[in-house]
C-alpha positions as YAML, in Angstrom:
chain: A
units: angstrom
residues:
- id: 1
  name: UNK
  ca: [138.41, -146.71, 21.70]
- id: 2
  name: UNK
  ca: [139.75, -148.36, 24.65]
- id: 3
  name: UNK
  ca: [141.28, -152.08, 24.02]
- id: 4
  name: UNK
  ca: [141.49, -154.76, 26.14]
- id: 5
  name: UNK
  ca: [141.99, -158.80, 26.47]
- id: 6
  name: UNK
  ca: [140.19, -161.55, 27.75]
- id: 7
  name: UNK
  ca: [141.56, -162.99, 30.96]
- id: 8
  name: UNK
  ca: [139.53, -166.40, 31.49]
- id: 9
  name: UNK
  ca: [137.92, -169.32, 29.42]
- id: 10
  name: UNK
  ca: [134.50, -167.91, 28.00]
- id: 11
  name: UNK
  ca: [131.79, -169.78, 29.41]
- id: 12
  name: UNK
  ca: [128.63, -168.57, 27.50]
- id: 13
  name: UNK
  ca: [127.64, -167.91, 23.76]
- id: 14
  name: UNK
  ca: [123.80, -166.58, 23.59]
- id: 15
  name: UNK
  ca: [122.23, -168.61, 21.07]
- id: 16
  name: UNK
  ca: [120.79, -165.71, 19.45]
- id: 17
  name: UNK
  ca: [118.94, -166.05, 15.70]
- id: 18
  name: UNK
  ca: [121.23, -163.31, 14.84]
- id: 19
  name: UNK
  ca: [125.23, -162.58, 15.57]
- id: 20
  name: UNK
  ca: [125.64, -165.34, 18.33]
- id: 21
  name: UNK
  ca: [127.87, -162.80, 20.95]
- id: 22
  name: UNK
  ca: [130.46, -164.20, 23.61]
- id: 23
  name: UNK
  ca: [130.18, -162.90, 27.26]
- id: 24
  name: UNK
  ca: [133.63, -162.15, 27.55]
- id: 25
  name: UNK
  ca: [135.45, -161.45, 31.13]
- id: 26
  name: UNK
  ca: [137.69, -158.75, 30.40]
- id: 27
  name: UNK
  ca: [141.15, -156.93, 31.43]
- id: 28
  name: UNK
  ca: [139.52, -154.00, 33.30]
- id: 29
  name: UNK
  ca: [137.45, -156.91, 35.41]
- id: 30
  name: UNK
  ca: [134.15, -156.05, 33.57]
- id: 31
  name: UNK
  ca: [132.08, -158.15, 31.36]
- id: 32
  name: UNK
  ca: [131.56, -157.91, 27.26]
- id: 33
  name: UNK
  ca: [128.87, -159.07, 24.87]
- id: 34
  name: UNK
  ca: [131.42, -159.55, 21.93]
- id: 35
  name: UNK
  ca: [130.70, -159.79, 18.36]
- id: 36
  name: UNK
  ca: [132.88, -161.41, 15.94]
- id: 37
  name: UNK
  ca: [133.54, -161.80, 12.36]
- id: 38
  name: UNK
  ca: [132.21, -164.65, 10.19]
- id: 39
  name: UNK
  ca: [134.30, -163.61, 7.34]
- id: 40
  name: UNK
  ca: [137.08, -161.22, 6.24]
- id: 41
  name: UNK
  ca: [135.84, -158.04, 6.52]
- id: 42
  name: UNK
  ca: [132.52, -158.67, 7.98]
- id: 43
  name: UNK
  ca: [130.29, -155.57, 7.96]
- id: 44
  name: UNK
  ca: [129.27, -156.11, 11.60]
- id: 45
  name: UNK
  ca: [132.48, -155.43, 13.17]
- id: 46
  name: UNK
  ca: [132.70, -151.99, 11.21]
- id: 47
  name: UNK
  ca: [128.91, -151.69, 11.46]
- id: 48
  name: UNK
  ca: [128.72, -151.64, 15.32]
- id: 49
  name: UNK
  ca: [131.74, -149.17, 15.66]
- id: 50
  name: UNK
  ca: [129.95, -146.55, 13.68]
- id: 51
  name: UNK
  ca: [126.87, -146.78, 15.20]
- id: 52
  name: UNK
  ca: [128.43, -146.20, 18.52]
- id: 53
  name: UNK
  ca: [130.62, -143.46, 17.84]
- id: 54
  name: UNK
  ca: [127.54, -141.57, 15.88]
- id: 55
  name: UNK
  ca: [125.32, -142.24, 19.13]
- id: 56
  name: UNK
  ca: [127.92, -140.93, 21.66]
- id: 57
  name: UNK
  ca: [127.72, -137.87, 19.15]
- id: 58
  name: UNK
  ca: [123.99, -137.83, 19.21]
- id: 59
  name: UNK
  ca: [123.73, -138.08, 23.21]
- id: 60
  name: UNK
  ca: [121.80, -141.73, 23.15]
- id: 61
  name: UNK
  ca: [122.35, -143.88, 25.76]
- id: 62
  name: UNK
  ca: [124.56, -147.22, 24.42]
- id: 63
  name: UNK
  ca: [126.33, -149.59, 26.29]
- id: 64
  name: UNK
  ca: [129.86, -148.37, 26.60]
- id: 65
  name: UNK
  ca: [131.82, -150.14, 23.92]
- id: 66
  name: UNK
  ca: [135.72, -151.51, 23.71]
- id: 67
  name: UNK
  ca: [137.95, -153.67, 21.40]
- id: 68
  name: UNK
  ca: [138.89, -156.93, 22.94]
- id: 69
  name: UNK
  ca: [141.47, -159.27, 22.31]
- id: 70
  name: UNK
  ca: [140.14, -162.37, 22.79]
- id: 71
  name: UNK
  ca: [142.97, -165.48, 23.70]
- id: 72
  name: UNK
  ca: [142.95, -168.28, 21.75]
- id: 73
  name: UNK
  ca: [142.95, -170.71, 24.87]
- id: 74
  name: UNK
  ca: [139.95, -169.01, 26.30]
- id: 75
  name: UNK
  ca: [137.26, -170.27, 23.47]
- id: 76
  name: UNK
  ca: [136.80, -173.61, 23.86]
- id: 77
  name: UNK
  ca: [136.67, -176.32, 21.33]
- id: 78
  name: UNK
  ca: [132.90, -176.73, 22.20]
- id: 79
  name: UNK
  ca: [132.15, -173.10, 20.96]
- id: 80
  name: UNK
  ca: [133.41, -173.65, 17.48]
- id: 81
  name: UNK
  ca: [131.01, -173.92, 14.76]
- id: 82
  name: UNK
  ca: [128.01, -171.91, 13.25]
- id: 83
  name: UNK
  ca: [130.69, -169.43, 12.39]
- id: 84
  name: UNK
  ca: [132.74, -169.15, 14.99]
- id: 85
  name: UNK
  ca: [136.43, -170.63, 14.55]
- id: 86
  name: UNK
  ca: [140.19, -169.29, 15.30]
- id: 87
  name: UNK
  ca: [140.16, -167.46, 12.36]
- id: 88
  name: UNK
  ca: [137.22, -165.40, 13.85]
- id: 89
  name: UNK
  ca: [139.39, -163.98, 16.91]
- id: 90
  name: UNK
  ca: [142.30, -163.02, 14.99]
- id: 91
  name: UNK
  ca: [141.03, -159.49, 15.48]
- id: 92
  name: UNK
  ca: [139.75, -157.55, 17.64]
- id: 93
  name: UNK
  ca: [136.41, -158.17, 18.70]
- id: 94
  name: UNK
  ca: [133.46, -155.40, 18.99]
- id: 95
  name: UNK
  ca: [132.45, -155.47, 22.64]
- id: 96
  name: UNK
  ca: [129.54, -153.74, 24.43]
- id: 97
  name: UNK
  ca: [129.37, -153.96, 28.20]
- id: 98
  name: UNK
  ca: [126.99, -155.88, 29.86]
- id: 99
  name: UNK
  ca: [124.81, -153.35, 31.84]
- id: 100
  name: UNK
  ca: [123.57, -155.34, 35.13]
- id: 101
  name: UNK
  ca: [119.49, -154.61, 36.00]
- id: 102
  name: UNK
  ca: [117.94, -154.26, 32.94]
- id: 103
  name: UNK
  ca: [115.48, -155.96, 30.39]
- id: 104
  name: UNK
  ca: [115.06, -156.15, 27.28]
- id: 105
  name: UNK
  ca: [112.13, -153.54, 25.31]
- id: 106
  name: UNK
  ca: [109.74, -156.41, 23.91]
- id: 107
  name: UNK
  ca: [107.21, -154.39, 21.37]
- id: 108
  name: UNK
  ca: [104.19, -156.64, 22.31]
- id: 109
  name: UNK
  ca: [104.85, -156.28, 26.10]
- id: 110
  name: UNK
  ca: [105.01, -152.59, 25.14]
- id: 111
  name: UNK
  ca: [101.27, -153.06, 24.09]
- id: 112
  name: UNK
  ca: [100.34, -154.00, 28.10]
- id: 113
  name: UNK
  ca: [102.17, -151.20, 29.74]
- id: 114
  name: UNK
  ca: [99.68, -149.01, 32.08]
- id: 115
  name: UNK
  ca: [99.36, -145.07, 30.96]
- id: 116
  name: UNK
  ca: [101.44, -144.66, 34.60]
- id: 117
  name: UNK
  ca: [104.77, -147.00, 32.86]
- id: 118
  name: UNK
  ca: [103.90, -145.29, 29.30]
- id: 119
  name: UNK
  ca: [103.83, -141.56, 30.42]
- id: 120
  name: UNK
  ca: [107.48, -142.16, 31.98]
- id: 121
  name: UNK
  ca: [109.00, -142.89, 28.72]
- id: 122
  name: UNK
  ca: [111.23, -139.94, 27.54]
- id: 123
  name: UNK
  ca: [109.40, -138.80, 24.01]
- id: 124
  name: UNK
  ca: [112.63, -136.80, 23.07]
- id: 125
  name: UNK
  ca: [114.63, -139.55, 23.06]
- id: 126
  name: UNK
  ca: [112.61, -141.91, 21.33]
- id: 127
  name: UNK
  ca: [111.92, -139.76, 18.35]
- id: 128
  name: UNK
  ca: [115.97, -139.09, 18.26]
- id: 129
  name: UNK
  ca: [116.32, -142.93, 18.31]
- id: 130
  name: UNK
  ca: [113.59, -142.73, 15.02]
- id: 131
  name: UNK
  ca: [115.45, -140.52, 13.48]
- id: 132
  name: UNK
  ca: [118.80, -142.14, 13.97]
- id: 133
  name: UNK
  ca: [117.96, -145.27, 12.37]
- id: 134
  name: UNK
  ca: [116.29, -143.25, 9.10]
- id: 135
  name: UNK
  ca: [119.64, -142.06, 8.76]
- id: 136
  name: UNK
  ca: [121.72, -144.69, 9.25]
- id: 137
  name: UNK
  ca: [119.41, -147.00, 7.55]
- id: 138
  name: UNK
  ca: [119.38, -149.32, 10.29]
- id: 139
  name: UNK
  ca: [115.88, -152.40, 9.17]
- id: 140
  name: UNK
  ca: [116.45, -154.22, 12.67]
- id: 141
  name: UNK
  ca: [115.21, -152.11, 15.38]
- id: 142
  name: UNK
  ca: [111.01, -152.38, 14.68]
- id: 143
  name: UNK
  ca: [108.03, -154.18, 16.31]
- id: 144
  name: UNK
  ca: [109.47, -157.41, 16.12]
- id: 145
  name: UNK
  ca: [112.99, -156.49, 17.49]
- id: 146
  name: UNK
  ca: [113.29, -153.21, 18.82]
- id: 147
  name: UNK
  ca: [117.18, -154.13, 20.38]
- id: 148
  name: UNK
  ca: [116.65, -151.67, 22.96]
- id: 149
  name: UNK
  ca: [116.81, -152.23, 26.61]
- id: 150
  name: UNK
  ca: [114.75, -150.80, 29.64]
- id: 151
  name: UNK
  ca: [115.17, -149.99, 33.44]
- id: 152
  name: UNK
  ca: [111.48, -149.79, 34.18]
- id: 153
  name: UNK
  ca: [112.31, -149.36, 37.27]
- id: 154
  name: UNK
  ca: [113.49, -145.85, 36.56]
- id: 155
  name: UNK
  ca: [111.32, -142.49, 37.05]
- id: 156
  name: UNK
  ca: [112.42, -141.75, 33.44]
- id: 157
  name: UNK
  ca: [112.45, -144.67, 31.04]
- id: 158
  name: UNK
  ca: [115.35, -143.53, 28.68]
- id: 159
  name: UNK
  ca: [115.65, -146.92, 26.16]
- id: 160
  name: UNK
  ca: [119.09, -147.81, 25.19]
- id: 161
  name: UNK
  ca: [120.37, -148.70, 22.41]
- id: 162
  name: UNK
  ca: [122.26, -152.42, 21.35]
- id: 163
  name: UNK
  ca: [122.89, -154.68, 18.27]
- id: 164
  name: UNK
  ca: [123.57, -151.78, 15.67]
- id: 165
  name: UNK
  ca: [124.96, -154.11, 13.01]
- id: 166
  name: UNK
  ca: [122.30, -154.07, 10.33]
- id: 167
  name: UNK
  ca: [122.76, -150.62, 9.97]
- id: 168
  name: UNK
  ca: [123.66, -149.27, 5.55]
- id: 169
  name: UNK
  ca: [120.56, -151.33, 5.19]
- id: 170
  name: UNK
  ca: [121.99, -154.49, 6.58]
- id: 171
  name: UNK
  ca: [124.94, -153.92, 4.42]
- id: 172
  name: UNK
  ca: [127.93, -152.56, 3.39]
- id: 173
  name: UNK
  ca: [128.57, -148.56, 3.83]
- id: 174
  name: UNK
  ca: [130.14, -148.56, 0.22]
- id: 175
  name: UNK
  ca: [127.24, -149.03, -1.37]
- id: 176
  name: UNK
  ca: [124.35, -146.28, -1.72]
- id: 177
  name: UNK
  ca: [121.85, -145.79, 0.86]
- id: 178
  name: UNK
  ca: [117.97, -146.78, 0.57]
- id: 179
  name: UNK
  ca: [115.44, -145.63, 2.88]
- id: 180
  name: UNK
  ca: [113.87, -147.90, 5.55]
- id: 181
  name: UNK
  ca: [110.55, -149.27, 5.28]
- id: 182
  name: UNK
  ca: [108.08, -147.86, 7.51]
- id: 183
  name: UNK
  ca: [107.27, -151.12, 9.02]
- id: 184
  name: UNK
  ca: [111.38, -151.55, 9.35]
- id: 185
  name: UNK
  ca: [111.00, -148.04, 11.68]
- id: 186
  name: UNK
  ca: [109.96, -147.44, 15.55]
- id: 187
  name: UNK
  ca: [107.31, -145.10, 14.40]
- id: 188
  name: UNK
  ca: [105.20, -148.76, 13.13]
- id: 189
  name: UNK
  ca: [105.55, -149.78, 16.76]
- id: 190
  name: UNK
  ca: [102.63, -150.42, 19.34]
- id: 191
  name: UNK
  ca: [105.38, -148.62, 21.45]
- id: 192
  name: UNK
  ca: [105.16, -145.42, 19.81]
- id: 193
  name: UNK
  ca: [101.36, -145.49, 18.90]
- id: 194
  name: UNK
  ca: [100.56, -145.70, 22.64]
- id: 195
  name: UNK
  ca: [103.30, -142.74, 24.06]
- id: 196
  name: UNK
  ca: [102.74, -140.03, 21.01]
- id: 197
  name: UNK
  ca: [98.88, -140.72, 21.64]
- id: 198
  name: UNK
  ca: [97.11, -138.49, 19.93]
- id: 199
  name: UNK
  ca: [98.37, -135.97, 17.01]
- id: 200
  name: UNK
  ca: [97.83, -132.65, 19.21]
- id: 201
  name: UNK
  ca: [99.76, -129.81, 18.97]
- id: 202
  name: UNK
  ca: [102.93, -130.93, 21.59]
- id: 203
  name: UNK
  ca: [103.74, -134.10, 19.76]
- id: 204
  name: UNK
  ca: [103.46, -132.13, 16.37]
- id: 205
  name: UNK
  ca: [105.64, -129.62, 17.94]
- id: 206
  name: UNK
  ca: [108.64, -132.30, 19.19]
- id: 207
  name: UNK
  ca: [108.65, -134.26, 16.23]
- id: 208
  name: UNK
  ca: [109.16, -131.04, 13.88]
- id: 209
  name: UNK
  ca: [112.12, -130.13, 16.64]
- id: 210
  name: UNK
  ca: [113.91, -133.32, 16.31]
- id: 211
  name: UNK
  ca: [113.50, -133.22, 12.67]
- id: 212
  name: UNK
  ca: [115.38, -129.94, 12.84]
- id: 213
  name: UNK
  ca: [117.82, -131.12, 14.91]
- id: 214
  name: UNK
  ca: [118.96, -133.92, 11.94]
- id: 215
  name: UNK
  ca: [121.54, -131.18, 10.43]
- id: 216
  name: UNK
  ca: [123.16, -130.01, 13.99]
- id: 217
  name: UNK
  ca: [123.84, -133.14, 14.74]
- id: 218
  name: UNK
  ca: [125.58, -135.14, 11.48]
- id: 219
  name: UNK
  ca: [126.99, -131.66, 11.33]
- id: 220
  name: UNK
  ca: [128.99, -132.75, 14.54]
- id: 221
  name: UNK
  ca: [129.35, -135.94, 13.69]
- id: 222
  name: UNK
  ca: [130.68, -135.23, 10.18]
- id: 223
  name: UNK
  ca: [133.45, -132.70, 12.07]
- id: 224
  name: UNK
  ca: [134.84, -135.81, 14.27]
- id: 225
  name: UNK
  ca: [134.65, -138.00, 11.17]
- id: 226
  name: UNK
  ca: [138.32, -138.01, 10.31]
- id: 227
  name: UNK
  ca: [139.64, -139.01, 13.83]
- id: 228
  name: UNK
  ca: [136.32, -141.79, 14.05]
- id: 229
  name: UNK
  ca: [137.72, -143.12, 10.70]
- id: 230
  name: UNK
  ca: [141.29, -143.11, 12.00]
- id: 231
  name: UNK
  ca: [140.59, -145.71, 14.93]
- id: 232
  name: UNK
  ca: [139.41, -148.45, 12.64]
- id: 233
  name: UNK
  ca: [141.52, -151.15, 13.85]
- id: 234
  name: UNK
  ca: [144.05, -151.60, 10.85]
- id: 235
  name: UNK
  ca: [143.33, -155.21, 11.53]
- id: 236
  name: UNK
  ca: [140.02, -155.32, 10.20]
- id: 237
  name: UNK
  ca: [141.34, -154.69, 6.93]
- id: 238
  name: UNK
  ca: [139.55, -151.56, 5.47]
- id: 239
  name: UNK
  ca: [141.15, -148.72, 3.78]
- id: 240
  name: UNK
  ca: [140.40, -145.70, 5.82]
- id: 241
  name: UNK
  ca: [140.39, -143.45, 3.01]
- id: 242
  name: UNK
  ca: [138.04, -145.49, 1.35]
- id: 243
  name: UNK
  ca: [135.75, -145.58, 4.40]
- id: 244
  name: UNK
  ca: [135.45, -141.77, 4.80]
- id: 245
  name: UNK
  ca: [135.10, -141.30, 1.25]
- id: 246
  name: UNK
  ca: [131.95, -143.88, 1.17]
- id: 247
  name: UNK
  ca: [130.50, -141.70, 4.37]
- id: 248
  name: UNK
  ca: [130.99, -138.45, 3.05]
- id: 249
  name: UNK
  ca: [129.29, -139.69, -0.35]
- id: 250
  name: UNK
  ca: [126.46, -141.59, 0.81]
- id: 251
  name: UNK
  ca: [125.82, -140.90, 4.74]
- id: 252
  name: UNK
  ca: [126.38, -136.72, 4.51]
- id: 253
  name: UNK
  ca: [125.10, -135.90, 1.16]
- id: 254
  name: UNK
  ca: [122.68, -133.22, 1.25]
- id: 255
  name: UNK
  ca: [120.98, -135.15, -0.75]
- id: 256
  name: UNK
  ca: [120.34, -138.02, 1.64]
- id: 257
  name: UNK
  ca: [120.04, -135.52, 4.25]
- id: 258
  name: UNK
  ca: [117.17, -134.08, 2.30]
- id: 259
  name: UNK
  ca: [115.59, -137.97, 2.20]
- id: 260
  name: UNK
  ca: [115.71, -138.97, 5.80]
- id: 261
  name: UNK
  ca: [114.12, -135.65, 6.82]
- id: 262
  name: UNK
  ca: [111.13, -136.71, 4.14]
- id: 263
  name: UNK
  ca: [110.84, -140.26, 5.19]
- id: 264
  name: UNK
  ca: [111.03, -139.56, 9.38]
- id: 265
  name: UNK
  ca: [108.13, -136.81, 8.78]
- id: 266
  name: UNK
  ca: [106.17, -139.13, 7.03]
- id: 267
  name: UNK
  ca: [106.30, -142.15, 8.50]
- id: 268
  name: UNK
  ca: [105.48, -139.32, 12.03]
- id: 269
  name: UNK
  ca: [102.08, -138.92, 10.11]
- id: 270
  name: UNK
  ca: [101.57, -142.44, 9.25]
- id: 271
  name: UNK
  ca: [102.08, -143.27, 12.85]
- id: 272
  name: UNK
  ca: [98.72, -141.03, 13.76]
- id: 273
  name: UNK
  ca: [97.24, -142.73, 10.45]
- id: 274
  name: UNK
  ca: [97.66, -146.91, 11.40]
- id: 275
  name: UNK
  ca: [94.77, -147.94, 13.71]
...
């Protein structure tokens, strides 16, 4: 992963209810929503960089992500506080570019959109998005906060995915994994009920192919493991070993292989249940 440094005084911190990001003006000219740590070893920071290098893997569409350096004389004093101090940019920070012309997917919008807006919405890749977060045990992308973002201008809405940090069920990867909650999962979302429709035989048919697809894929991921694990930033303090060990035991266990395919099928049939 590319890293870069900050080359003028931030200017904006979104007052979020989660991480509170930095827009950060970069080295290669471009702009960054940067995370930072509250704490040593904050989860977020390692979080985020998983996440991303498992949806590159996955072919989901992510805003292109970098390590910054941010300078110490470009945070202001008036941006300490509610977390954010010195200490916090001692290390590189996880940065997602800022993507220019689009909007953020708001589940009770979703609930409005015309049959024309809802029939452009790519099926495939929202049922790969499903499944992703099942296996990653990620409880903050649902009706309430689905932290993906839309061009609806676009002949083929293809949602893209941000804020990845609550993934290992909002946790720690070196602890074992627990399934979502169906209410925690896109399949609970008016989003969802209104493009799968109906259960007829098509959307039967895609949801049982990206259910197959689960083992391909962390197949591929699990082969580029080593050299993901090896570009942890040494100053985030993990032990890399440590890390891959934690994955291999708890992320690509058959075992939990075995449970995400169980839980994405059947929270697919309580999707055609809900009302």
């Amino acid at each position: 992963m590319d890293r870069l440094y900050s080359i003028e005084e931030v200017n904006k911190r979104y007052e979020t209810a989660g991480s509170r990001p930095l827009l950060i003006h970069a080295s290669d000219m471009e702009f960054y929503i940067c995370k930072y740590p509250y704490h040593w070893q904050d989860s977020k920071l390692l979080n985020e960089y998983l996440a991303y290098n498992f949806a590159k893997i996955w072919g989901l569409p992510i805003p292109e992500m970098k390590l910054i350096d941010l300078k110490r004389e470009h945070l202001p004093a008036q941006m300490l506080g509610m977390q954010l101090n010195y200490i916090s940019i001692e290390v590189p920070l996880i940065s997602s570019l800022k993507i220019q012309g689009i909007t953020e997917l708001i589940d009770e919008i979703a609930q409005g959109y015309t049959s024309n807006v809802i029939s452009k919405f790519d099926k495939h890749l929202l049922l790969k998005i499903a499944l992703f977060d099942i296996w990653l045990s990620n409880e903050d992308r649902n009706t309430g906060n689905m932290n993906l973002l839309i061009n609806l201008d676009s002949n083929i809405l293809k949602p893209i995915l941000i804020d990845n940090e609550k993934i290992f069920n909002s946790g720690s990867l070196f602890r074992p994994l627990l399934e979502i909650t169906y209410e925690d999962s896109l399949f609970y979302t008016y989003l969802f009920r209104k493009v799968f429709g109906s259960r007829n035989r098509r959307n039967i048919k895609l949801i049982h192919e990206i259910e197959a697809s689960l083992q391909p894929l962390c197949s591929l991921c699990f082969s580029q493991l080593s050299q993901i694990v090896e570009q942890i930033p040494y100053e985030w303090g993990y032990d890399r070993n440590q890390v891959q060990e934690s994955l291999n035991e708890n992320l690509f266990s058959e075992e939990w292989m075995g449970r995400v395919r169980q839980t994405y099928l059947q929270f697919a049939g309580l999707m055609y249940q809900r009302p």
